[in-house]
Structure formats: C-alpha cells, structure tokens
C-alpha positions as a Python dict, from the first residue, in 0.01 Angstrom:
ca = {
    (1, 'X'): (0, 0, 0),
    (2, 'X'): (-35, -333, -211),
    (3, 'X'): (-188, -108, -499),
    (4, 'X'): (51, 174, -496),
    (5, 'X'): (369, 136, -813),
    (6, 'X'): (668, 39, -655),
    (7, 'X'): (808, 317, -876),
    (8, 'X'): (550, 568, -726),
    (9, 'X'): (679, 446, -337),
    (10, 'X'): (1076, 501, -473),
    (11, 'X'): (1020, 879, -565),
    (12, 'X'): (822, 929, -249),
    (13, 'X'): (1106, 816, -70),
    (14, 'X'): (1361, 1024, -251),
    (15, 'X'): (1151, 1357, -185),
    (16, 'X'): (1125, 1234, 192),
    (17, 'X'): (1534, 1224, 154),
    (18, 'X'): (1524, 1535, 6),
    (19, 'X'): (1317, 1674, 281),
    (20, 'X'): (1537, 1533, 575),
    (21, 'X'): (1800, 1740, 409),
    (22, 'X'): (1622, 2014, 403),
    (23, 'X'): (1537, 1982, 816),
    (24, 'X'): (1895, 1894, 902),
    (25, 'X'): (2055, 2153, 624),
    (26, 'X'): (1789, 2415, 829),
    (27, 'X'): (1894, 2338, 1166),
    (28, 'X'): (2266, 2388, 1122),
    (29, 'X'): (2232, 2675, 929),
    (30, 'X'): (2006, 2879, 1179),
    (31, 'X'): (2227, 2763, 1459),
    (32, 'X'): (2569, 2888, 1280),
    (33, 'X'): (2457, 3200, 1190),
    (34, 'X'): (2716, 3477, 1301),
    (35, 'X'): (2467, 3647, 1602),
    (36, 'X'): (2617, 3994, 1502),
    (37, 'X'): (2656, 4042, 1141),
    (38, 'X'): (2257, 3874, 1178),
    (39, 'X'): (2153, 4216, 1381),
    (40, 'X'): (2323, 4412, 1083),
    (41, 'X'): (2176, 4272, 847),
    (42, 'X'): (1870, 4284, 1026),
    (43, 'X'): (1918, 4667, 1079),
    (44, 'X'): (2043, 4701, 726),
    (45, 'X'): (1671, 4581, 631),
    (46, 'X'): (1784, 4271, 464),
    (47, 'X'): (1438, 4074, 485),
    (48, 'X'): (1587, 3732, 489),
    (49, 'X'): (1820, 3862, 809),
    (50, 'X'): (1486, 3980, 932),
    (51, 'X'): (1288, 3629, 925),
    (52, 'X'): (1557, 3446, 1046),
    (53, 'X'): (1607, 3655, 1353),
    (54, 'X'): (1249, 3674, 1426),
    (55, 'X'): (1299, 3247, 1426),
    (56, 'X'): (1563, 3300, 1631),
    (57, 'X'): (1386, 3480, 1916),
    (58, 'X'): (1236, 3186, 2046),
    (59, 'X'): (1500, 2896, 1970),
    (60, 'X'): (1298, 2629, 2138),
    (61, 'X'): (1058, 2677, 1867),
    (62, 'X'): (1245, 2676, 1626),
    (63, 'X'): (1426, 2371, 1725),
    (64, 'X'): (1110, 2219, 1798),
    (65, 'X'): (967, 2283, 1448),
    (66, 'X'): (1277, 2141, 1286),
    (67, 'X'): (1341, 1799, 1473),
    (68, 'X'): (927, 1769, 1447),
    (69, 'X'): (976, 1786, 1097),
    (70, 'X'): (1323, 1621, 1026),
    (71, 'X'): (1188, 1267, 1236),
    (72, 'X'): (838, 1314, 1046),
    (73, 'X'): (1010, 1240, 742),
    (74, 'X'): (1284, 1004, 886),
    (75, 'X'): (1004, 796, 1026),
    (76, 'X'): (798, 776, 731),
    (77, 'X'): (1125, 740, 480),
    (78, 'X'): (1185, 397, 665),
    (79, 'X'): (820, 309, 668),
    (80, 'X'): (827, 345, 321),
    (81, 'X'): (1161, 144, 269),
    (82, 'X'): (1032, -142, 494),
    (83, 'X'): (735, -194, 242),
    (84, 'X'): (1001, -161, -43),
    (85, 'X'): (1183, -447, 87),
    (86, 'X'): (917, -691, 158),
    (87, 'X'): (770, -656, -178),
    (88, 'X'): (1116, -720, -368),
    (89, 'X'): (1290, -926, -96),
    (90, 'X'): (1028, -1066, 162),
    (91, 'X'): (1107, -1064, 540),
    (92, 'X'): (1455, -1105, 464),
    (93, 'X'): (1502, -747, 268),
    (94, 'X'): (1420, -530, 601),
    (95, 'X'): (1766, -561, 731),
    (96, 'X'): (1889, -494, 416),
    (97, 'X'): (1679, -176, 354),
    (98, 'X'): (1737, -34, 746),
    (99, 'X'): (2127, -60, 620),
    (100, 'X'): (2084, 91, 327),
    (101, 'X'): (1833, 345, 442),
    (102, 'X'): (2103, 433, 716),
    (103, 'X'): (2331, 496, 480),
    (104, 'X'): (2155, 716, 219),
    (105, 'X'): (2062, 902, 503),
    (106, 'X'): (2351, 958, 714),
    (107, 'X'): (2521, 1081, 362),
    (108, 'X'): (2271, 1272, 196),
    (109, 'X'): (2044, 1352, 465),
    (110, 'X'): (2274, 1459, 745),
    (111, 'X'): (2654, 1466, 686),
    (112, 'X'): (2643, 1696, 270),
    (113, 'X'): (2360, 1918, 392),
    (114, 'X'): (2508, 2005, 758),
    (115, 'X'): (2864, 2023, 633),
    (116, 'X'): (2716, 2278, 332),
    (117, 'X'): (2490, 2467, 613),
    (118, 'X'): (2798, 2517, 842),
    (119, 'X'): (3026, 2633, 540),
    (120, 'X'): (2755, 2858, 372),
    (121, 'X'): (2491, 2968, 692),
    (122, 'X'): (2356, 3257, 539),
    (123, 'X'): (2334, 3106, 204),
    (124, 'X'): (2132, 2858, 340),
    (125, 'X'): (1939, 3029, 669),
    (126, 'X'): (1791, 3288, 499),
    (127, 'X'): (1605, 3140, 180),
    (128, 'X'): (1499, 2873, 428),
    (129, 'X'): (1339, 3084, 653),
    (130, 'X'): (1081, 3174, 409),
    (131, 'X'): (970, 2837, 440),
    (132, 'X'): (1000, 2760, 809),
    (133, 'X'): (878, 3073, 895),
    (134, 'X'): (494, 3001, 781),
    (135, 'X'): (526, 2608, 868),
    (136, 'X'): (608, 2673, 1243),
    (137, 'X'): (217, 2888, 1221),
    (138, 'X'): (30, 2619, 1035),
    (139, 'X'): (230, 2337, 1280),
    (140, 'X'): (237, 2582, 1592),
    (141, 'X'): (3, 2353, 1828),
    (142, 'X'): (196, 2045, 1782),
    (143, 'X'): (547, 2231, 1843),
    (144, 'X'): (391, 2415, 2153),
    (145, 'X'): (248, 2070, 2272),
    (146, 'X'): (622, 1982, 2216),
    (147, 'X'): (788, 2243, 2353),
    (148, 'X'): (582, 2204, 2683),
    (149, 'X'): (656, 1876, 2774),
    (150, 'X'): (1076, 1967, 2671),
    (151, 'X'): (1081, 2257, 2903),
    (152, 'X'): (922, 2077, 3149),
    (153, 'X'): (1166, 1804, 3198),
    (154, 'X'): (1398, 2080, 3155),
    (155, 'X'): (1297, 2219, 3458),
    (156, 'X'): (1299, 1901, 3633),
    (157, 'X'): (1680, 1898, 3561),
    (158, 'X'): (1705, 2245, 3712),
    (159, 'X'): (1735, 2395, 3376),
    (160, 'X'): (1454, 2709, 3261),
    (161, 'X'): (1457, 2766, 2876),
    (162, 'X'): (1384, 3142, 2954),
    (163, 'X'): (1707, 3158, 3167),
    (164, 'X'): (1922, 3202, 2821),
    (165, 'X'): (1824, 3338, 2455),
    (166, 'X'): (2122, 3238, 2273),
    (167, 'X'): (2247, 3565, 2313),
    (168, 'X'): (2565, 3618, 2559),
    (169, 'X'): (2773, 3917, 2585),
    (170, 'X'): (3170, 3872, 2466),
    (171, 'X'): (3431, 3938, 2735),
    (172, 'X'): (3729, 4222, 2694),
    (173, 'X'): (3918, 3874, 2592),
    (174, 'X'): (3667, 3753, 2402),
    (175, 'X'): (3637, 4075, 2190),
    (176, 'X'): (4047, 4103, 2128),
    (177, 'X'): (3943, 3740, 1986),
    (178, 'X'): (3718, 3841, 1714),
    (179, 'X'): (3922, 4194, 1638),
    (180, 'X'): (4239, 3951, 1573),
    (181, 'X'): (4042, 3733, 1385),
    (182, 'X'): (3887, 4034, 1151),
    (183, 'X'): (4202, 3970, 972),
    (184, 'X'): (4324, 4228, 714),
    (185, 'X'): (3942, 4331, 736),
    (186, 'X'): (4067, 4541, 1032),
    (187, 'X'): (4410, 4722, 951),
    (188, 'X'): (4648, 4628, 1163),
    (189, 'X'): (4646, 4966, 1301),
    (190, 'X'): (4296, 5005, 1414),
    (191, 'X'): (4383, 4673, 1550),
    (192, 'X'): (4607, 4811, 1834),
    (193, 'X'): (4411, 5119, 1846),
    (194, 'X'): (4125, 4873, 1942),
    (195, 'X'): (4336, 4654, 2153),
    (196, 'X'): (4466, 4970, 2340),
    (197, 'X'): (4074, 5082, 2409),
    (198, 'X'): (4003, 4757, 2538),
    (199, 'X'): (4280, 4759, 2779),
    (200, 'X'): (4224, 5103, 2952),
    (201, 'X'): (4040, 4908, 3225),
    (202, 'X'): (4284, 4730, 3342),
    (203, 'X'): (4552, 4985, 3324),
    (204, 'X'): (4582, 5228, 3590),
    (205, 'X'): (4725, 5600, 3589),
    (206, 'X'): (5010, 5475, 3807),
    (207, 'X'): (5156, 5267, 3459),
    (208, 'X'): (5129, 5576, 3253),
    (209, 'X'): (5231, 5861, 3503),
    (210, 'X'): (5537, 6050, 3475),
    (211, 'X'): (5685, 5973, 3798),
    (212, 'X'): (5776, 6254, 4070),
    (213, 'X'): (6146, 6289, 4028),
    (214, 'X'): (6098, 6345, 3672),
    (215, 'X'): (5835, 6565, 3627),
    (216, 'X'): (5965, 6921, 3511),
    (217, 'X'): (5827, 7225, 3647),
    (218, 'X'): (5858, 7615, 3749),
    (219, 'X'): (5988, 7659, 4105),
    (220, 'X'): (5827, 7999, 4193),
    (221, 'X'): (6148, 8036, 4475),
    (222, 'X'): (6360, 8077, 4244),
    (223, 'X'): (6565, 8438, 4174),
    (224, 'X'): (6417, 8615, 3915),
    (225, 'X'): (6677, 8496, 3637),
    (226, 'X'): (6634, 8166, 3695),
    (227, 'X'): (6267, 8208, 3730),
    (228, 'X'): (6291, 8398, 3367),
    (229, 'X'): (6512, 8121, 3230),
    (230, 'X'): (6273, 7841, 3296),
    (231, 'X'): (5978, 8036, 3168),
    (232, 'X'): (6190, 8078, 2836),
    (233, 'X'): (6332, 7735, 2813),
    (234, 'X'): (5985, 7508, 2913),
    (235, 'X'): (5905, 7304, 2630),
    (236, 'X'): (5569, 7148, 2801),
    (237, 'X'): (5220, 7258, 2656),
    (238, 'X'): (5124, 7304, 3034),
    (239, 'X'): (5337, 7301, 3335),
    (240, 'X'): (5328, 7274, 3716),
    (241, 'X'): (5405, 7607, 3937),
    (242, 'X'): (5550, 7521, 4297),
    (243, 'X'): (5734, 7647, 4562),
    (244, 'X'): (6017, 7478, 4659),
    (245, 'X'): (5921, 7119, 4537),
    (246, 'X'): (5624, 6980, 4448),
    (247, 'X'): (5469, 6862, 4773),
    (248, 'X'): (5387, 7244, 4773),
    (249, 'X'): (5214, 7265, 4424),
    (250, 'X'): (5034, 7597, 4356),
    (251, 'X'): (4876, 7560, 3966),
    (252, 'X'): (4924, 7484, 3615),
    (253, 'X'): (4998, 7719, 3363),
    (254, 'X'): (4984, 7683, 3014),
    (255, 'X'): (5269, 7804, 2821),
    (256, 'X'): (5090, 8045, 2560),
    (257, 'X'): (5061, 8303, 2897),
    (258, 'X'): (5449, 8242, 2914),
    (259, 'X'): (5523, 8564, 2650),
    (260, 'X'): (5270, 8809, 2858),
    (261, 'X'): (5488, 8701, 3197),
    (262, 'X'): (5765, 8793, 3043),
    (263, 'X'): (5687, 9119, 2959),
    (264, 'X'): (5614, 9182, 3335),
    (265, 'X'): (5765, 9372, 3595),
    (266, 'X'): (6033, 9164, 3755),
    (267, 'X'): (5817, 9305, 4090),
    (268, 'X'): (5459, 9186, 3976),
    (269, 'X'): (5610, 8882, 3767),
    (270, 'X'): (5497, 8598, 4061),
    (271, 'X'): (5166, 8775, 4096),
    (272, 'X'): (5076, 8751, 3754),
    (273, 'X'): (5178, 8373, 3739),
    (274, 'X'): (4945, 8371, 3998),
    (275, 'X'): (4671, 8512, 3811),
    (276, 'X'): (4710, 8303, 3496),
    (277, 'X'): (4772, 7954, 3628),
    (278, 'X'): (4484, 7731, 3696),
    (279, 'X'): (4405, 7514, 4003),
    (280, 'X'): (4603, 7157, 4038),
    (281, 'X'): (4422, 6858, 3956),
    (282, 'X'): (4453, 6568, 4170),
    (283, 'X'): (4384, 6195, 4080),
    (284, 'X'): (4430, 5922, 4311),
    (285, 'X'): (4643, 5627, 4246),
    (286, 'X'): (4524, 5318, 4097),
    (287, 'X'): (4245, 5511, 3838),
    (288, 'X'): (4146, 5281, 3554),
    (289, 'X'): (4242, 5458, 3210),
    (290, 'X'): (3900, 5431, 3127),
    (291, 'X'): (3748, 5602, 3412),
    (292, 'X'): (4034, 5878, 3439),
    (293, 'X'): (3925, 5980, 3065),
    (294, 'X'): (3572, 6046, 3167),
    (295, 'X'): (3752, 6200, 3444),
    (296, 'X'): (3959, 6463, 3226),
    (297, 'X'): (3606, 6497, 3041),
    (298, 'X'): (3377, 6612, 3255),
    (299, 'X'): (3620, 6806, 3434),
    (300, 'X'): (3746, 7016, 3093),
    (301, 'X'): (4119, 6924, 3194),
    (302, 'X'): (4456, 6755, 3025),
    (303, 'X'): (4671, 6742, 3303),
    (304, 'X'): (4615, 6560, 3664),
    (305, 'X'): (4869, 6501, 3963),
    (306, 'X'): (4847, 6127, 4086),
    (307, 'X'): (4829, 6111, 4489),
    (308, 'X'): (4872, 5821, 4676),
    (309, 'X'): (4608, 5797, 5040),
    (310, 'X'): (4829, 6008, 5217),
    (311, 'X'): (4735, 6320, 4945),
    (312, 'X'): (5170, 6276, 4880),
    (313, 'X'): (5234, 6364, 4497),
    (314, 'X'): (5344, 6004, 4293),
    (315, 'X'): (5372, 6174, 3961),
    (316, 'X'): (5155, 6352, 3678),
    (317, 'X'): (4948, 6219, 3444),
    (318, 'X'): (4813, 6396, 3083),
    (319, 'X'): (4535, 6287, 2841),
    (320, 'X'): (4797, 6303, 2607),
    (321, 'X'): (4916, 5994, 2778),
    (322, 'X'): (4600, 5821, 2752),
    (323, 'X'): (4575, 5875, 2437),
    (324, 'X'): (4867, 5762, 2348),
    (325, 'X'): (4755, 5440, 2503),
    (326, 'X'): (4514, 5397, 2251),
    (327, 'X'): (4673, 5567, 1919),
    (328, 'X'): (5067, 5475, 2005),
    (329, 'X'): (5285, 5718, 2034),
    (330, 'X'): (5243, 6116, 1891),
    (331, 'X'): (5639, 6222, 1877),
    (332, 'X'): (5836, 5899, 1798),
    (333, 'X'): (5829, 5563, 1608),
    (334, 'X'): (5607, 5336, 1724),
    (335, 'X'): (5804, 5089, 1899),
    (336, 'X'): (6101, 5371, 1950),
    (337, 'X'): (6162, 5404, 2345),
    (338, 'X'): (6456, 5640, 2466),
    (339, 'X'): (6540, 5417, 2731),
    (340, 'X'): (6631, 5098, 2492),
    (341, 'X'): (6922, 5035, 2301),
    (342, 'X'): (6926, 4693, 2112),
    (343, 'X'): (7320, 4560, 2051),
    (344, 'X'): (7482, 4324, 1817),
    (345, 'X'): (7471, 4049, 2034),
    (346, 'X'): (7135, 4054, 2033),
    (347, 'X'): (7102, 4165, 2389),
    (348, 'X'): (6916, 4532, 2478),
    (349, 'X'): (7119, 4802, 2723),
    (350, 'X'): (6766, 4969, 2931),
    (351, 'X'): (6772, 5242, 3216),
    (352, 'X'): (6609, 5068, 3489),
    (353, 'X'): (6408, 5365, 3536),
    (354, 'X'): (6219, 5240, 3245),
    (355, 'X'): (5848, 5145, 3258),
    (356, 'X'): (5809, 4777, 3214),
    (357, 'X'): (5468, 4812, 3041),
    (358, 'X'): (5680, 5065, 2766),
    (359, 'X'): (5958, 4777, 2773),
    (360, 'X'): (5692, 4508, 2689),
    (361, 'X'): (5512, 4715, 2426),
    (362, 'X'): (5830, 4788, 2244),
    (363, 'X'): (6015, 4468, 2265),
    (364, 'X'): (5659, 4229, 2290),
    (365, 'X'): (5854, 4094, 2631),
    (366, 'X'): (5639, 3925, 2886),
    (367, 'X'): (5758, 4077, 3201),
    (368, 'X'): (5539, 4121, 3494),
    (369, 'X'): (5358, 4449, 3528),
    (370, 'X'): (5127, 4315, 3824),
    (371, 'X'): (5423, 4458, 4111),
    (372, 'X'): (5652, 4728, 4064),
    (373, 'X'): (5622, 4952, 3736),
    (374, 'X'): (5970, 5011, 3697),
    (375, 'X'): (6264, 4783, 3572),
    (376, 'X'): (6420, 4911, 3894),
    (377, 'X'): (6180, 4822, 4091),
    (378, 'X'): (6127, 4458, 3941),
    (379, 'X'): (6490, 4411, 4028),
    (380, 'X'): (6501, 4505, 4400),
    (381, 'X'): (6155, 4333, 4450),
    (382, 'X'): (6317, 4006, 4293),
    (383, 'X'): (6673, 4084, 4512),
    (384, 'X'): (6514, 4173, 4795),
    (385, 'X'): (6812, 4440, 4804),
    (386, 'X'): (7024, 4727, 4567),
    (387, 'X'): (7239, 4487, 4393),
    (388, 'X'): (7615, 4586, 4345),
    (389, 'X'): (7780, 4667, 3991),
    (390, 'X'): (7829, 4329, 3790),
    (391, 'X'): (7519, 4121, 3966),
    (392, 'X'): (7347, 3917, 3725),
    (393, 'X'): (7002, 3721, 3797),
    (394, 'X'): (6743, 3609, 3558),
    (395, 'X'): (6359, 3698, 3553),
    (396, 'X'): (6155, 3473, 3361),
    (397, 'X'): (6312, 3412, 3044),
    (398, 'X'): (6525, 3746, 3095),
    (399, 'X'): (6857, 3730, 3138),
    (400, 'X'): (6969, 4078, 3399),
    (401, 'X'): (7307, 4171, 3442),
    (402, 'X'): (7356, 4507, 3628),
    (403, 'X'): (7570, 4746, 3449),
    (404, 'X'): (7511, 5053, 3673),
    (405, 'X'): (7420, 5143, 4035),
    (406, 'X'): (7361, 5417, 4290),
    (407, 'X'): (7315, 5379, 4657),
    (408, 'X'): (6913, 5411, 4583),
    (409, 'X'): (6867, 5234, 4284),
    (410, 'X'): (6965, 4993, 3981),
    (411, 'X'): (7079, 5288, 3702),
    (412, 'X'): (7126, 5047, 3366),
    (413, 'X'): (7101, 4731, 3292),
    (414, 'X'): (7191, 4469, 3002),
    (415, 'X'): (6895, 4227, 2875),
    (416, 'X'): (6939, 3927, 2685),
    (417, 'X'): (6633, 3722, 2614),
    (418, 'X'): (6689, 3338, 2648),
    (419, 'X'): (6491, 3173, 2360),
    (420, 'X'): (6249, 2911, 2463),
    (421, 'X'): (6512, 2605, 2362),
    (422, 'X'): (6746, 2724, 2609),
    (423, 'X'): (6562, 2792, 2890),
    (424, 'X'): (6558, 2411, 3025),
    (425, 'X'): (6910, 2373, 3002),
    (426, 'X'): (6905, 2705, 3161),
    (427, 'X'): (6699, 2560, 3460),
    (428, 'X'): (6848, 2253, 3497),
    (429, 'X'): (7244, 2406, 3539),
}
C-alpha cells in the first residue's frame, strides 16, 4: 500500500462511497416498491417491473446480495481511510478518519440515497435491477452460503423464511384505506360505489328489507272492485298476491300482466292471477348482501320475502335494494330520505320508523346499527319501555326528545346532535 498515490487511494475511496450508495439507495428502493402497481407493471410488460419482481421473489436473496455488497464496500472504505490517516497523520489520524468516515457515510452513503429511494422507488428500483440482477448470479454461492446460516438461526428463533413472501392480502378495512387514499384518482363517486361493494358482507337483508307492515300488496279476498282498483293503482314493478295477509302469500306478479287481468272476466279474473304470478321467494334473515346477490343470480329473481326460523314473513327484499347499496339511490337525491326533515335550529324531525343505517348514511351520524334496525326500536331497547309524549333521553351524542307516540311504538321524534365540545359538560350535569 506504501507504493500506491495517496491521490490514487482518495478516488478509490470516493467510488467505494459511491458504491455504498448505490447498496443502501438499492435496498430501500426494492423494499418500497408499491407490491401492486409492481404486478401491473409487470403484466403491462414493463421489463424493469419485470426484473425487479423476479428479485423480489426470493427477498432473502435479495437482501442477502445487498447487505453482502453494501458492508463489502463499507469495510474496505474504512480500510482504505485507516491507511489514509496514518500516512498524513500517524497513529493519531485513525480516530480522526473513523469520525470523518462516519460522517461522509452516514450522509452520503445512507441518509441522501435512502431518503431519494423512498421518495422516488421506481425511479430508482428498476434501473438498478439491471445491475443486481446479474451480480446476485456471478455472487450466488456466497449469498446462498449466507442465506443458509440466516435462515438457520431464523429457525432457531421459531421463525421459517418460507412462512411469508412479502406478499399479504389487504383486509375489507385495509382496502377502504387505499380507495380513500386514491384521492381524486378515484371520483368520489366510484368511491362510495366501492365502499358500498365492500360493505355488502357485513350488511344483512334484514337492514335493507322493507319491513312487513309496510310492504304493499294485492289481497286476492278482496271484492272484485277493490281487487280491480289495486290492480289499477299498483305502482311496484312486481308485487306480492295473498290472501288475507301475508302470512298466506300465494306469488308475485309482475305488473306488465296487470292490463291482460283486466281485460278478464270478473269470474276467471283470480284464476288468471293465478296463472301469471310466479312462485314466492323466500330468504332467511340475517343473509349477507353479498351472498343474497349471488342468491338473486343464480336463481333468475329480483324480489325475495325475508323469514325469520319460524318460516314467519319479516319483510321483502329486491335487488333493486342491493343495488342501491352499492350505486346510492335510483329515484331521489343522494342523501334525500323521506323520513328526515332538518329545521332551523339545527335539529332533524325523523319517523322513528326510520332505518338507522338510512339515518346514518344521510346525516353521516354514528348511531348503532349492531341491535335494533329501527329508530323505534333503538329507543325502546335504550328505555326498556314505550316512552310517553314529551320524554327526552340522549343516545350517544344524540340528543331524543319524543314528539309522537302510539300504544306500540315511538311515531316521531326530534334529533339534535350535541357537538363534540359540549358533550362533557353534557356528561358531567
């Protein structure tokens, strides 16, 4: 080394400098490469995408490769700044070169190059990977020597490297994540239409259903003017024949075959509805959205009657109503609901009969949809009993006052929402 420039042993340390960047640059940039867009690009063809996954495959390799060649060059960078030293400084320059050396390394070496790498992955991964890509052959036996001693302390620690590939799948939660994060690359409206797809397994039928006592249909005891006026006046697509009430449900008919009944013989009328109304359609409560759409699917039908486990009739459900889970709503405003009337005071008057998942959709309120589906049924639950006229009580950080009552239920209610500020004081008095 005593013949070798001391100029010639200052560039070879700047290109080992150079090279520890290019390790530590490497590793960060492989490791924060976004795992998806990588398989696009990969399907895409892009060739760099291509090389860098096929690193990727085996991460202990890759890793291996890197660090092999990153303390290489770290080693030999201070071996060559120790000789530095004692040939300008004696003895006394080695503590001043390892604090220096630290230094230039820790800032050009490690902290620019990872920072860049982390900021700029593909940027950096992919022209890289033309270069690690033939060193890890032409290096292999070292890193495999490597890599068999790592995994096998690994699996002294009760850890196998084959156990995990880098590649995990993403939760229903974890998935809403990365759609809200899309940004305005995702309209906001394919946003909910995504969020509402995600969510049909944890809703049931029994939060969409049109409940029992309001589900209209065509009583087939009825006297034949009556039976004519409801046949004229339906405004349903399809709609449930019965006799007498609906525990005694015959079909479904869909309302273009309403114009040929007409036309009947006020004898033959009921036998015709007969003829032209198709089997009921029963789905038991508690039906994920999800699975209820295959359902309607494979079964070629749009309207179902929800049953509890006694075969009793809840209510009906539609794959119009599942849809609308998923697209919002086909015949209002989105966040329009019947039920709701805001007031000047900032306070909202709601039917009780209301479903609390429509309430929280169109008011983005938090109340619980775990119990009871109705606002009606929140309240007794809470009570315990049918309040009376006047009785106020507060859910959460929902003020209830009850407006309305019968001797069954809660009828109308007034909401006002106590912000966040007041709710301690709230508490507390």
């Amino acid at each position: 080394m005593d013949d070798i420039p001391i100029g010639a042993l200052f560039a070879a340390l700047a290109v080992l400098i150079l090279l520890s960047a290019f390790f530590s640059g490497s590793e960060t940039a492989m490791m924060a490469l976004n795992r998806y867009r990588l398989k696009h690009l990969r399907d895409q063809k892009h060739k760099g995408a291509m090389r860098a996954s096929s690193l990727l495959e085996k991460p202990d390799r890759l890793i291996g490769l890197i660090l092999l060649g990153n303390n290489f060059v770290n080693i030999l960078a201070s071996s060559i700044a120790t000789i530095i030293a004692i040939r300008l400084y004696g003895e006394v320059g080695i503590a001043i070169a390892a604090a220096l050396l630290t230094i230039v390394i820790l800032i050009f070496s490690e902290v620019t190059p990872k920072t860049m790498a982390a900021l700029h992955p593909e940027k950096i991964a992919f022209p890289v990977s033309f270069i690690l890509k033939p060193l890890l052959k032409v290096v292999y036996p070292i890193v495999w020597l490597v890599n068999l001693i790592a995994n096998g302390v690994l699996k002294l620690l009760g850890i196998s490297p084959e156990d995990e590939n880098g590649e995990m799948a993403l939760s229903r939660e974890e998935l809403r994540t990365v759609v809200k994060e899309a940004g305005t690359m995702i309209p906001q409206r394919h946003q909910q239409m995504l969020f509402g797809i995600l969510d049909l397994e944890k809703v049931t039928v029994e939060d969409i259903m049109i409940p029992r006592n309001e589900v209209i249909g065509i009583d087939l005891d009825t006297d034949h003017d009556e039976l004519e006026a409801q046949l004229r006046s339906c405004r349903h697509t399809r709609i449930p024949i019965f006799s007498n009430n609906l525990d005694n449900i015959a079909g479904v008919m869909h309302v273009r075959k309403i114009p040929d009944l007409l036309e009947q013989p006020e004898e033959s009328r009921e036998t015709a509805i007969h003829e032209k109304m198709e089997e009921p359609y029963y789905v038991p409560i508690g039906t994920p959205l999800h699975t209820q759409l295959n359902n309607f699917q494979r079964e070629k039908r749009r309207i179902g009657f929800v049953v509890d486990e006694y075969g009793d009739i809840q209510g009906l459900v539609t794959l119009e109503d599942i849809l609308e889970e998923i697209v919002g709503e086909f015949t209002t405003d989105p966040g329009y609901n019947k039920d709701i009337h805001d007031q000047k005071d900032g306070s909202y008057l709601i039917d009780a009969s209301a479903n609390i998942r429509d309430i929280n959709k169109s008011l983005t309120w938090t109340l619980n949809t775990e119990g009871p589906k109705t606002l009606n049924g929140l309240i007794i639950e809470t009570l315990e009993n049918i309040p009376e006229t006047g009785t106020s009580l507060r859910i959460g950080k929902y003020i209830i006052e009850i407006l309305q009552t019968t001797k069954q239920a809660v009828k109308t209610v007034k909401i006002q929402p106590v912000k966040a500020e007041n709710l301690d004081e709230l508490i507390e008095n």
